[in-house]
C-alpha positions in Angstrom: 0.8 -1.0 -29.4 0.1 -4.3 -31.7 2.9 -6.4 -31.6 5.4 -6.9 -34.3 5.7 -10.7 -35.4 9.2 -10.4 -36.8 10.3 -9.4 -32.6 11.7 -12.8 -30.5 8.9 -13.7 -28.2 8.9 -13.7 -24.1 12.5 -12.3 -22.4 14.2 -15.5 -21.3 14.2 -16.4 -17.0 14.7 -19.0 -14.6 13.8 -22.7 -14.9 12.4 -24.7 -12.6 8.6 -25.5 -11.7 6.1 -22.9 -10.5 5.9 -23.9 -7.1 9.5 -23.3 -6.4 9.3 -20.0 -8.2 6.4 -18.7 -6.2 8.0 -19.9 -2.9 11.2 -18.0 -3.5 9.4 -14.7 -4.7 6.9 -14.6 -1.6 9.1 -15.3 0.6 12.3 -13.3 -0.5 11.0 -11.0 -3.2 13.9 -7.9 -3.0 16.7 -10.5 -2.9 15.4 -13.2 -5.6 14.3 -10.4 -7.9 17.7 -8.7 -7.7 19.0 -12.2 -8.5 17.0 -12.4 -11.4 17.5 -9.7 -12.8 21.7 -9.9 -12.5 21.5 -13.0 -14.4 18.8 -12.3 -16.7 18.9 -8.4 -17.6 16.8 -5.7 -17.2 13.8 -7.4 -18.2 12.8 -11.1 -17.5 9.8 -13.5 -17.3 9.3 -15.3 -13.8 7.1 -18.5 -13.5 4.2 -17.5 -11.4 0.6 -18.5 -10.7 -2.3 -17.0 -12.9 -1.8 -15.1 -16.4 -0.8 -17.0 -19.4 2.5 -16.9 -20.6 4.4 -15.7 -17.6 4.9 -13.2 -15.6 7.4 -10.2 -17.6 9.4 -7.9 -15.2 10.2 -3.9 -16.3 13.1 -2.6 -14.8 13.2 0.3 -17.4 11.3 3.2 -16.8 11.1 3.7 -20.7 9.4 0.2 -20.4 7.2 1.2 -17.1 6.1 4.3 -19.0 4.9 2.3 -21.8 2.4 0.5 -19.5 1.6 2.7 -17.3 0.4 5.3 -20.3 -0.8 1.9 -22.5 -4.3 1.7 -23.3 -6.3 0.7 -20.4 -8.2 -1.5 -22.8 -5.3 -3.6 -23.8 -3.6 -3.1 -19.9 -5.9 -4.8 -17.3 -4.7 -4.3 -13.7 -8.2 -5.6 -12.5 -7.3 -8.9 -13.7 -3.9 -8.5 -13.1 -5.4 -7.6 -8.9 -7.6 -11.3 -9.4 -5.4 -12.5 -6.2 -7.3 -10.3 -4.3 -10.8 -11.2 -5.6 -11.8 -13.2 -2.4 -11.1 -10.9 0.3 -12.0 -7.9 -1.3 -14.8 -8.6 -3.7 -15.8 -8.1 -7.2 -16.8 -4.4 -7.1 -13.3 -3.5 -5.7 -11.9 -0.4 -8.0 -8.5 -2.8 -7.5 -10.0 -5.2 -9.5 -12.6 -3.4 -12.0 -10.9 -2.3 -15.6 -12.1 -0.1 -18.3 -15.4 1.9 -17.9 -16.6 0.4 -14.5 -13.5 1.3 -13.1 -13.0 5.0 -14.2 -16.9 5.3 -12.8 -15.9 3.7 -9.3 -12.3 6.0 -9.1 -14.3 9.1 -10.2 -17.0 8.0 -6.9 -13.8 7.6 -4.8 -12.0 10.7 -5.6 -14.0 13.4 -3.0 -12.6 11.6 0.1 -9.4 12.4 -0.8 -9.1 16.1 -2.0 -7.1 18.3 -0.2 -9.2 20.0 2.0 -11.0 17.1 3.2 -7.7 14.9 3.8 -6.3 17.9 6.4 -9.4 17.4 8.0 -8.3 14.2 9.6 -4.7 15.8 10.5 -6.0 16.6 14.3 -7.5 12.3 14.5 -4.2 11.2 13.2 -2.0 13.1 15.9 -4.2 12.5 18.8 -4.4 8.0 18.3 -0.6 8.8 17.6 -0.1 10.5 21.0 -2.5 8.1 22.8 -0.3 5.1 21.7 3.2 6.3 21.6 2.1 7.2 25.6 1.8 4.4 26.3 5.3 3.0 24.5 7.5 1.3 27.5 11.3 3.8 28.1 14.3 2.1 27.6 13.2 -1.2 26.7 13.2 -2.9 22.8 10.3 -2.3 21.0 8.8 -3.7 17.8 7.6 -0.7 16.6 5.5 -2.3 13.7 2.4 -3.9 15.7 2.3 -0.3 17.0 2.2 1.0 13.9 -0.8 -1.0 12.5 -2.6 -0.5 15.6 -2.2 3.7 14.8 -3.4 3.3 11.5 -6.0 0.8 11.7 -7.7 3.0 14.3 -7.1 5.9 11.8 -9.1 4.5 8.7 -11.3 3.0 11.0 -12.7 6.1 12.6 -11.9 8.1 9.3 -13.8 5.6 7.5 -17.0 5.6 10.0 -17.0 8.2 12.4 -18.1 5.9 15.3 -16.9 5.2 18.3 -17.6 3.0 21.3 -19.3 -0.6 20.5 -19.9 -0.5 17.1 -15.9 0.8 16.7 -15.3 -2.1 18.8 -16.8 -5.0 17.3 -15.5 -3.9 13.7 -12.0 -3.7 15.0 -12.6 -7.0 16.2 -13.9 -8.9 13.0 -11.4 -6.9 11.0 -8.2 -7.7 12.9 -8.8 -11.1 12.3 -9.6 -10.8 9.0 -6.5 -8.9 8.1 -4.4 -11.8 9.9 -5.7 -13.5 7.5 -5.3 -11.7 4.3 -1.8 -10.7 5.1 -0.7 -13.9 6.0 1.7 -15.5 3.0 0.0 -18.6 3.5 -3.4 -17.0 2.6 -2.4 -15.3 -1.0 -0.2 -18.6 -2.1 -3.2 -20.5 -1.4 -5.3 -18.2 -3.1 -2.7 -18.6 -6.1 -2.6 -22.5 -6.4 -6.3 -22.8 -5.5 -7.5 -20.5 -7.6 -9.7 -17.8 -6.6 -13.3 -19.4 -6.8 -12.2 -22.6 -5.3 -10.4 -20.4 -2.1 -14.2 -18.4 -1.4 -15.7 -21.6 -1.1 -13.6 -22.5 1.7 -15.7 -23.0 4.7 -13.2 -20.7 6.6 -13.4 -18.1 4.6 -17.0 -17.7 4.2 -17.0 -17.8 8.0 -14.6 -15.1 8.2 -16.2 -12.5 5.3 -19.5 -13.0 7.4 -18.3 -11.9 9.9 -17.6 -8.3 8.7 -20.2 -8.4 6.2 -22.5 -8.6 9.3 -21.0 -5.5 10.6 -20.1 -3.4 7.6 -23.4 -4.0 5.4 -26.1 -2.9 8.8 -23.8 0.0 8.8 -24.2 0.9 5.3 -27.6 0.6 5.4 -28.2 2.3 8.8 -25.6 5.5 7.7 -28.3 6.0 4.2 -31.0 6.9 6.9 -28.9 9.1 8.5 -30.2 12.9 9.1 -27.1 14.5 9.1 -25.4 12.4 6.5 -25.1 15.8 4.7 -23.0 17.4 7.6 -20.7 14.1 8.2 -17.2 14.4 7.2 -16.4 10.3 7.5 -15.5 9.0 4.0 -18.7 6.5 4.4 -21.4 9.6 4.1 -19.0 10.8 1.8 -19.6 8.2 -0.6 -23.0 7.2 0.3 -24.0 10.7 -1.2 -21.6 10.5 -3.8 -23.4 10.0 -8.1 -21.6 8.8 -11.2 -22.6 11.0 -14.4 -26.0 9.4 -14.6 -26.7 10.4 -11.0 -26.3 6.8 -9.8 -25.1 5.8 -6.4 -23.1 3.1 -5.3 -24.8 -0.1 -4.4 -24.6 -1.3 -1.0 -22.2 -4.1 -2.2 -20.2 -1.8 -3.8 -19.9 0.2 -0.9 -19.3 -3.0 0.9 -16.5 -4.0 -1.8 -14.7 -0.3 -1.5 -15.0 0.0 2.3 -13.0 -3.2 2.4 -10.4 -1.9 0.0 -10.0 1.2 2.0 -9.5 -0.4 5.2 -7.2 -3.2 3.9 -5.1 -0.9 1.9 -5.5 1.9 3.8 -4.2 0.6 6.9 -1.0 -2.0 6.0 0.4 -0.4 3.8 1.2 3.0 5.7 1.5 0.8 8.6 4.5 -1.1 7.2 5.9 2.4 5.5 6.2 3.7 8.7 7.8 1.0 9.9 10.6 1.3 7.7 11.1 4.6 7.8 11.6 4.1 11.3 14.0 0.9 11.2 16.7 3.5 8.6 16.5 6.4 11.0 17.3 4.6 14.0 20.2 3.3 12.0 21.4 6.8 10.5 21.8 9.2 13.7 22.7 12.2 11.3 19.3 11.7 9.1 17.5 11.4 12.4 19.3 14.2 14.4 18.0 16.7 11.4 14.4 15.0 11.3 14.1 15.7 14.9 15.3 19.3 15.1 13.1 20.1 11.9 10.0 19.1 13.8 11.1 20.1 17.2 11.7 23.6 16.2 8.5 23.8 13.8 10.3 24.4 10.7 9.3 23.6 7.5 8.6 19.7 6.5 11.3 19.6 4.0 13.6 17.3 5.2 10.1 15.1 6.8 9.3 15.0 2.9 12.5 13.6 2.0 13.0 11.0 4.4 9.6 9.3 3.7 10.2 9.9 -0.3 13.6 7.9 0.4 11.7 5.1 3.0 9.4 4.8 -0.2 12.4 4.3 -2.5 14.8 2.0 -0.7 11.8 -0.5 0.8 8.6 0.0 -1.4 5.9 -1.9 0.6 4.4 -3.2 -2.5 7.1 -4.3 -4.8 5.4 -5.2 -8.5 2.1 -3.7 -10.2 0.8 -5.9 -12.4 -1.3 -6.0 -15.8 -2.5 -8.5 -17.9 -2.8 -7.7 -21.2 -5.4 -8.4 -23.7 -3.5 -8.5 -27.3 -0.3 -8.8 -27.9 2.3 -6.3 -27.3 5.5 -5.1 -28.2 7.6 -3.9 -25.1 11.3 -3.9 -24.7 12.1 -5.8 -28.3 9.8 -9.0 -27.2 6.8 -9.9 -28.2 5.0 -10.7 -25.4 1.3 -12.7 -26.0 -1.8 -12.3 -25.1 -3.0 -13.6 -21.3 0.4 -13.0 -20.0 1.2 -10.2 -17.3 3.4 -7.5 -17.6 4.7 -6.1 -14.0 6.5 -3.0 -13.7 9.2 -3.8 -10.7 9.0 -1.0 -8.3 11.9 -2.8 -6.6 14.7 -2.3 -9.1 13.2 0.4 -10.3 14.2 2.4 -7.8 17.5 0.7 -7.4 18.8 1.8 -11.0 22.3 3.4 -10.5 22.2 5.8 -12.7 18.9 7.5 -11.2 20.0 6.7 -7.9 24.0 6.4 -7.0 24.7 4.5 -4.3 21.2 2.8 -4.5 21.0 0.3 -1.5 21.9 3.6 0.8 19.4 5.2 2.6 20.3 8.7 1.4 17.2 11.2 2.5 19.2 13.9 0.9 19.4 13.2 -2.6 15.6 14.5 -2.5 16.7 18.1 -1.5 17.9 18.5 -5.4 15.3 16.0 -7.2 12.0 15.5 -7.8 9.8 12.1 -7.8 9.9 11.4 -11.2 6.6 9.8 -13.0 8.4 6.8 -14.0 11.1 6.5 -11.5 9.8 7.0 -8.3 6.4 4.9 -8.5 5.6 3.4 -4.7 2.2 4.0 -5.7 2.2 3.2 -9.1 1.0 4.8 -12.5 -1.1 6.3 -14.9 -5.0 5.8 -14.5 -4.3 2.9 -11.9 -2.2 5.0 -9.6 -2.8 4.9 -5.6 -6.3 6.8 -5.1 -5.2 7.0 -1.5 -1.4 8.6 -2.0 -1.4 11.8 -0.6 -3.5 10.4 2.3 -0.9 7.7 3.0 1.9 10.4 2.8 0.4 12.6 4.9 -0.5 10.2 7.5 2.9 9.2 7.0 4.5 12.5 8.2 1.3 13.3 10.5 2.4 10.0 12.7 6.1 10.3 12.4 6.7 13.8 13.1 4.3 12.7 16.8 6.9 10.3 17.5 10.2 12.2 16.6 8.8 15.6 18.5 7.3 13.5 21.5 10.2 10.6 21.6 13.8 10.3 22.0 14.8 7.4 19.5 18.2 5.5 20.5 20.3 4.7 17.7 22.1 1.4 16.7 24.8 -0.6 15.1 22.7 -3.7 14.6 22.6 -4.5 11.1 19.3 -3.5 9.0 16.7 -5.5 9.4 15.9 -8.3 6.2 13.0 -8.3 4.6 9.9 -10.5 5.0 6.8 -10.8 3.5 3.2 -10.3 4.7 0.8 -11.6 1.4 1.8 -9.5 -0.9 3.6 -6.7 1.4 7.4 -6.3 2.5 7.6 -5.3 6.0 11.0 -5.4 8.4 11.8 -8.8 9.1 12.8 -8.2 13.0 9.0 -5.8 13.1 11.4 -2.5 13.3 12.6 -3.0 16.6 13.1 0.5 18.4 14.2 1.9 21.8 12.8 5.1 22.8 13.7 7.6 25.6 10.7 9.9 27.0 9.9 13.6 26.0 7.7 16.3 27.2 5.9 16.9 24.5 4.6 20.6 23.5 0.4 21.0 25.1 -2.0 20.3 22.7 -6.2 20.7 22.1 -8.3 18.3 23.0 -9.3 16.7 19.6 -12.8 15.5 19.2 -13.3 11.9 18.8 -14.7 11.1 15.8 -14.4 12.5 11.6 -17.5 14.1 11.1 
């Protein structure tokens, strides 16, 4: 929608230089944005690196909806993604917009249809029960390095289908790659640097090489495969997958997208979980009725809202971002082109009067509501929404319902934990710490080792 002229220009924020602004936001997003907006209203413009013009923030979902259903034309979230440019390169569907992105998300979409997502439910419960064995009994436990372990091992085998030294060595290059790309350090650096000066960092040439010299052999090794047809690993997936002019991917697009799926695909469930776990230990009733639902094989209902209202109260990803390409007209401002407009997931779903009582962790106010499009968005919107959601939710409930039926968790007192950032993640600040009590868990198949 063009902008009207006569409209006041950018919504009005805080002062101060961009340094201190970006500081404060990656380093306490919930509790400066929640600041913000208190002084500033529902909708504000932050000083923060890249875009021109500022960074707007939607607390409305009449606003959100606007973007999220805008033009993808005039709404880029590629550009809006550029952070991520060095770490996940240019073919990335996170950072394409227009046509080459609905080509790459239509390439994308057969990993993750139904049928071929339950296929990985028997991988995801057995690297469950193989870790939480090994979890110490009445003795504090950050459950979050546990967590990232069970789903990194998850979209790595999902992703592949391998196993012994090949597994091995990519588990190797990629855990210290993700250090890096979840460290805050790394995405403010990318942010004052800019993102062609960070790739030529030494560092981080030395660090992409390192997985490019594992992931690109692979690629190229998996197209000569015999029984690529039969393989049910997202890699042959995609390697046989054809735009409409019966194109394949390239192998640096396959490159671009296997990084995606791996670096998405593994934090942010990891740090979900995390969370889910750090409210239930502190809510005994909520946890008493997650346990007996599994334990006694009833239906997921109160599994689905527990992780709806994990999802809610601490979004892992806070903001989505777009940066638009005319001028637009949202909330009475006119806001220019080159600035970024970022629907705040964050207040969003702390709006009072869609959610009473909204800093409570409340699983049942999801027995009588539905996710709405523009309310409940942990994964975002529109065209741009999470290719990988119902994954992620599954694996969610897949890993949680292993610990719950195989685990006695030990409830606290200790205040919640605060948040703290990872890049551009919010995980528990004290890394969900958890004490668990053994249980004899119900026998169960041997599941075979690898997704294909």
């Amino acid at each position: 929608m063009a902008a009207d002229r006569s409209i006041t220009s950018v919504p009005p924020g805080p002062r101060g230089p961009l340094l201190w602004h970006s500081i404060r936001f990656n380093r306490y997003a919930w509790s400066y944005l929640a600041k913000v907006q208190a002084k500033f209203g529902d909708t504000f413009t932050l000083k923060l690196p890249g875009g021109k013009g500022g960074w707007v923030f939607l607390t409305d979902p009449a606003h959100v909806k606007q973007v999220f259903t805008g033009d993808p034309k005039v709404f880029h979230a590629g550009e809006g993604n550029s952070i991520l440019l060095p770490l996940l390169g240019k073919h990335s569907v996170l950072l394409l917009d227009e046509a080459p992105h609905l080509r790459q998300r239509k390439l994308l979409l057969p990993p993750f249809h139904g049928k071929r997502m339950a296929g990985y439910e028997d991988l995801m419960r057995q690297i469950a029960r193989d870790t939480i064995a090994e979890w110490p009994v009445g003795e504090p436990l950050r459950a979050w390095p546990h967590m990232q372990a069970i789903t990194l091992e998850i979209i790595m085998r999902a992703v592949f289908g391998v196993e012994g030294a090949k597994l091995n060595d990519l588990r190797s290059a990629l855990e210290y790659l993700l250090g890096e790309v979840t460290n805050p350090r790394t995405m403010l650096l990318i942010a004052l640097l800019g993102e062609r000066r960070f790739s030529r960092l030494k560092s981080v040439r030395r660090r992409l090489a390192a997985v490019d010299d594992i992931l690109l052999p692979e690629i190229a090794r998996r197209r000569e495969a015999s029984d690529l047809a039969e393989r049910g690993d997202i890699l042959s997936l995609l390697l046989q997958a054809t735009d409409e002019d019966g194109r394949p991917m390239s192998d640096r697009e396959l490159r671009d997208e296997l990084m995606t799926l791996l670096v998405a695909g593994h934090e942010t469930t990891a740090n979900s979980l995390s969370w889910a776990l750090e409210r239930l230990i502190r809510h005994p009733d909520a946890l008493q009725r997650l346990q007996d639902e599994v334990r006694e094989g009833e239906t997921d209902v109160w599994m689905d809202a527990v992780c709806r209202e994990t999802l809610r109260l601490c979004p892992v990803i806070s903001i989505v971002v777009r940066e638009i390409q005319e001028d637009v007209e949202i909330a009475g401002h006119r806001i220019p082109k080159g600035a970024r407009v970022v629907p705040c997931i964050h207040l969003v779903h702390r709006r009072p009067e869609i959610y009473p009582d909204p800093d409570a962790f409340k699983p049942e106010r999801w027995l009588d509501q539905t996710p709405g499009t523009y309310t409940w968005i942990p994964f975002g919107g529109g065209v741009r929404r999470c290719l990988g959601a119902s994954f992620a939710l599954f694996e969610m409930k897949t890993i949680l319902g292993e610990i719950v039926r195989s685990m006695d968790l030990q409830t606290t007192t200790a205040p919640g934990e605060p948040m703290r950032s990872r890049a551009i993640a919010r995980t528990p600040g004290g890394q969900a710490e958890i004490v668990v009590g053994r249980r004899t868990a119900p026998a169960t198949p041997e599941v075979p080792a690898t997704v294909g």
